[in-house]
C-alpha positions in Angstrom: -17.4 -2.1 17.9 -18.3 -0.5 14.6 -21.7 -2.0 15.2 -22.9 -1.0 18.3 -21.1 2.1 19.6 -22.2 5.8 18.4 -20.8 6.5 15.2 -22.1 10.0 13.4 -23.7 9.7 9.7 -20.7 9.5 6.8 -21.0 10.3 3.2 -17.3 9.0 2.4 -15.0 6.7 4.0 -11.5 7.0 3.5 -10.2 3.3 4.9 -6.4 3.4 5.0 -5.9 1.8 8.7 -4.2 -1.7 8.0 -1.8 -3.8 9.5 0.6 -3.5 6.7 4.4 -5.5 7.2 4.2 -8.8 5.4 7.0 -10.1 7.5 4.2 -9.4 10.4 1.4 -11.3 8.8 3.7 -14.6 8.6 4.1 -14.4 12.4 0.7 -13.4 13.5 -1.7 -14.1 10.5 -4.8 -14.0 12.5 -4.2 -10.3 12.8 -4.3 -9.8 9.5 -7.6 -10.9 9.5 -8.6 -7.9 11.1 -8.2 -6.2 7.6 -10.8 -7.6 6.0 -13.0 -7.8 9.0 -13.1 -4.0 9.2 -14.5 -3.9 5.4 -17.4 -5.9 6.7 -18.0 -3.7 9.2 -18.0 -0.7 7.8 -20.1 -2.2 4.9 -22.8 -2.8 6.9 -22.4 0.4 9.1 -22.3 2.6 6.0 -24.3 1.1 3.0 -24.5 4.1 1.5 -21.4 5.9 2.0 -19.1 5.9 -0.8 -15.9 3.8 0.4 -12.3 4.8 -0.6 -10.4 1.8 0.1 -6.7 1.1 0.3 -5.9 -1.7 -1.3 -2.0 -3.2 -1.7 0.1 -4.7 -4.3 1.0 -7.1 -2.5 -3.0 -8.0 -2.9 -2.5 -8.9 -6.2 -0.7 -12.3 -6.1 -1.9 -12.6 -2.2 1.2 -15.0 -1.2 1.1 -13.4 1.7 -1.7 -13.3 5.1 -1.3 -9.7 4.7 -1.7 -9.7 0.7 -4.5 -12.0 1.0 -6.5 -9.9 3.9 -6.1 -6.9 1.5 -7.4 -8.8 -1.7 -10.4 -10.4 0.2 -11.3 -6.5 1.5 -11.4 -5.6 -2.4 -12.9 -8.3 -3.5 -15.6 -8.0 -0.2 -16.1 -4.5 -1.9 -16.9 -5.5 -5.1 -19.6 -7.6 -4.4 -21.4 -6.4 -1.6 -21.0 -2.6 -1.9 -22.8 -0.2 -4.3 -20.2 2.2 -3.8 -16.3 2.2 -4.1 -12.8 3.3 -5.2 -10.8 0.7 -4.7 -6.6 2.1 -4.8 -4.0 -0.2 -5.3 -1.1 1.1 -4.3 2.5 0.7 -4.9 5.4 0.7 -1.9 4.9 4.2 -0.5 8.2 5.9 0.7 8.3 8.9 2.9 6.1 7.4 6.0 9.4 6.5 7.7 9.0 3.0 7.3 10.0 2.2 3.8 13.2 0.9 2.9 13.7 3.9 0.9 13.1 5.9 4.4 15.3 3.5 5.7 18.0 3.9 3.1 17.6 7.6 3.1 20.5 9.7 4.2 22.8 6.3 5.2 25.9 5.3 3.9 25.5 1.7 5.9 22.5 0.0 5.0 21.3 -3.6 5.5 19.7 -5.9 2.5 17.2 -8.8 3.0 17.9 -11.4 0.4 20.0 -10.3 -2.6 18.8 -6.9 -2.9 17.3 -8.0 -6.6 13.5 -7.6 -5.9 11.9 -4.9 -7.7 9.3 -2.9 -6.4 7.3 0.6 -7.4 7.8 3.7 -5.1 5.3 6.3 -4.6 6.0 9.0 -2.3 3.4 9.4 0.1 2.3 13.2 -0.6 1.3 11.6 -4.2 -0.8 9.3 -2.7 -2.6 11.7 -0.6 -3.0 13.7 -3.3 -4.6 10.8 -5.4 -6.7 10.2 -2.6 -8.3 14.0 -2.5 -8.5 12.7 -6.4 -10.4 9.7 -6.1 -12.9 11.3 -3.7 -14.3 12.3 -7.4 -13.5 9.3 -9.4 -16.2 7.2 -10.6 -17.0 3.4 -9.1 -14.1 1.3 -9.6 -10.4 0.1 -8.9 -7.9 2.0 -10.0 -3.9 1.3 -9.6 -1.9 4.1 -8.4 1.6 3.1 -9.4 4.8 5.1 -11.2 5.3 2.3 -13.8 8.7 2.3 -12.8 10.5 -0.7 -10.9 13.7 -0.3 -8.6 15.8 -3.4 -7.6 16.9 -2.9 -3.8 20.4 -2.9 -5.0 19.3 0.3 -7.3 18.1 2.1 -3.8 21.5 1.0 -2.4 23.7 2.9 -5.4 27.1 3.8 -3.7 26.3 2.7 0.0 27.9 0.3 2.0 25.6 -2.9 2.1 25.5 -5.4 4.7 23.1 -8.6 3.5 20.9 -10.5 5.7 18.6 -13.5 4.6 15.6 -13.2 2.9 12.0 -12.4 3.9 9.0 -13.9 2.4 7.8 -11.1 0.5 7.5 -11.1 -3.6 10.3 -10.4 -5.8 8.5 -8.0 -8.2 5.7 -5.5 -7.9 5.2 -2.6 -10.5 2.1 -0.8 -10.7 0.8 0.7 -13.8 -1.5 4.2 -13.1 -5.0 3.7 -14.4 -6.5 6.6 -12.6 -8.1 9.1 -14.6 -6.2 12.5 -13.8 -3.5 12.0 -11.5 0.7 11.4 -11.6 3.5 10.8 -9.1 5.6 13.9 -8.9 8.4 12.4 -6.3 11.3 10.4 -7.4 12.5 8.0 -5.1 16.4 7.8 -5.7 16.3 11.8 -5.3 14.3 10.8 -2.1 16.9 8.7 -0.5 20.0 10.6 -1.9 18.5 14.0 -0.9 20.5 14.5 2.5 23.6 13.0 1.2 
């Protein structure tokens, strides 16, 4: 417990653990809750500490357990903490458990839904570098997105696609980039078509 058990002095927190699959928070959305319960904790642990916190896109409209648990973390931010940079970041590709890691290298590949859903991609050595970026960025919320939307069916270009019903997940989510002095260098459809 963040509370009670030894924790050493911090000047900067860096929050990134979540659970994180939407498909998850529809089955077990008290989980979820365990997002924003961490905020409050380290809140109150570290009042003075300047907080980095991953925030999602999916936050934005919250249809989800898991968007909403991310929003209500900001939103915790923003009211009861002196001291923030809140991300918002896009899908990020290159953790191994994006579609576009998914779709990387295959020439099968399985759609949910019609494959029409747009989304943002940011490779994930961009958003580390952001991060090391916003450990000087003033108090505030910044979106960390390409500004560039891909349809599913875009990712899929020249693969064999096998479809499969729809999750309950938005059908569009691009980011603009408000931060001050950073860009994503890594294009997705050169990401997935690399080893092909």
């Amino acid at each position: 417990d963040l509370l009670t058990c030894e924790l050493p002095d911090a000047d900067v927190i860096i929050h990134l653990a979540a659970q994180t699959s939407v498909e998850n928070s529809w089955k077990d959305p008290l989980f979820d809750s365990f997002n924003f319960n961490m905020v409050v904790r380290l809140v109150q642990r570290y009042p003075e500490a300047k907080i980095i916190y991953a925030q999602s896109g999916a936050s934005l409209e919250a249809s989800s357990p898991y968007g909403f648990s991310k929003k209500v973390g900001g939103d915790y931010l923003k009211q009861f903490h002196d001291n923030y940079v809140i991300c918002v970041f896009p899908n990020i590709f290159g953790t191994g458990r994006s579609v576009a890691d998914y779709f990387r290298g295959q020439q099968n590949v399985t759609i949910f839904g019609t494959g029409e859903s747009v989304r943002d991609y940011v490779h994930v050595d961009d958003i580390a570098d952001g991060l090391v970026k916003a450990l000087k960025w003033p108090k505030g919320e910044y979106f960390m997105g390409s500004t560039i939307g891909r349809s599913v069916l875009e990712l899929a270009e020249g693969k064999t696609v096998k479809f499969e019903p729809a999750r309950r997940e938005m059908k569009e989510s691009i980011l603009p980039n408000t931060t001050p002095n950073w860009e994503p260098q890594i294009n997705v459809i050169d990401y997935i078509n690399e080893n092909d």
